[in-house]
C-alpha positions in Angstrom: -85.7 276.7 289.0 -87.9 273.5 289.7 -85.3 271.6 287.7 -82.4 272.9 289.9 -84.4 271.7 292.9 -85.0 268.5 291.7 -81.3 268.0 290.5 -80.1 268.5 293.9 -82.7 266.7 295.6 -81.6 263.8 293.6 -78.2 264.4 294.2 -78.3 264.5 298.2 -80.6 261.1 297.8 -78.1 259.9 295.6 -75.1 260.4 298.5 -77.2 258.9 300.9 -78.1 255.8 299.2 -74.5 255.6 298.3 -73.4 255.9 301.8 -75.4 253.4 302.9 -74.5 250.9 300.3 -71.0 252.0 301.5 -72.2 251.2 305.5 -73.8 247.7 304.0 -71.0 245.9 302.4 -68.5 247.4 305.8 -71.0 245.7 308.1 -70.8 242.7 305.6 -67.2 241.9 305.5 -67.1 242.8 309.3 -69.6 240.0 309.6 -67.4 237.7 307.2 -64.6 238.3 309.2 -66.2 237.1 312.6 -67.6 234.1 311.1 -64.2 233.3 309.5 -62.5 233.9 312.6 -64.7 231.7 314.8 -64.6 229.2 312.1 -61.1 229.2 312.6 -60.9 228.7 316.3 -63.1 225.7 315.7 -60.7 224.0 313.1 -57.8 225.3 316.0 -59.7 223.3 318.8 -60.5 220.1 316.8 -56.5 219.7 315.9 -55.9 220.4 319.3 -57.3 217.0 319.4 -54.9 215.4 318.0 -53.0 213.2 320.2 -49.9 212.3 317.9 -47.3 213.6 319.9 -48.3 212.1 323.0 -48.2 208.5 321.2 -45.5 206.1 321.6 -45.4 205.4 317.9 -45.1 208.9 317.2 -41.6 209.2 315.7 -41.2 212.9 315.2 -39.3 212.8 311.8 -40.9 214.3 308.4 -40.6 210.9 306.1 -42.3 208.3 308.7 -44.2 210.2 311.6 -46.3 207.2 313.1 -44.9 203.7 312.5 -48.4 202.6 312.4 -50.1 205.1 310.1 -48.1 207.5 308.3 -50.9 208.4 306.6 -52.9 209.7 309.2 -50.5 210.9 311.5 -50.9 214.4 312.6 -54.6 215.0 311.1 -57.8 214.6 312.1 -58.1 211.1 311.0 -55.9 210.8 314.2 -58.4 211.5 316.7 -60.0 208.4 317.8 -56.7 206.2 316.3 -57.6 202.7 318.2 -53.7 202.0 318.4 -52.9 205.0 321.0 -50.3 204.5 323.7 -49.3 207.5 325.8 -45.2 208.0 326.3 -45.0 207.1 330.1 -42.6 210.1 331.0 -40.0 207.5 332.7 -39.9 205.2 330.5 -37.9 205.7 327.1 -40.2 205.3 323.6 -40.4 201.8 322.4 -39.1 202.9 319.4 -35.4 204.1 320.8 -34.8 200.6 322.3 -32.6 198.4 320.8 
């Protein structure tokens, strides 16, 4: 009878330390999640940065996207890029005149 009784009390303590080990790793990968997801947005913002497509040099085509750094064009090395000059909106791109 005592052995019964022990059996199950190991058995309910067994549940609950299984539940919550079941309750840790949920709040764990919820945790993971946010950071990832805020981590995210950060990465989002800083390329938001980016001011490639505002640039006159900018040429929009996959093989040569910045006549002056094809390298850097469209990444964050792009950021500060000393050779910016904004597309005056009545004024047609350096680049199209002939």
């Amino acid at each position: 009878m005592l052995i019964a009784a022990l059996l199950q009390d190991i058995s309910h303590l067994g549940r609950a330390i299984f539940t919550i080990c079941i309750w840790l790793v949920l709040i764990g990968f919820l945790i993971s999640m946010w950071q990832a997801l805020l981590q995210g947005w950060a990465n989002l913002q800083r390329l938001h940065q980016v001011p490639c497509s505002d640039c006159t040099f900018f040429t929009g085509e996959y093989n040569l996207k910045c006549t002056l750094y094809p390298c850097k064009a469209l990444t964050e090395e792009a950021i500060n890029c000393q050779d910016y000059e904004p597309v005056i909106p009545d004024e047609e791109p350096l680049l199209a005149r002939r």
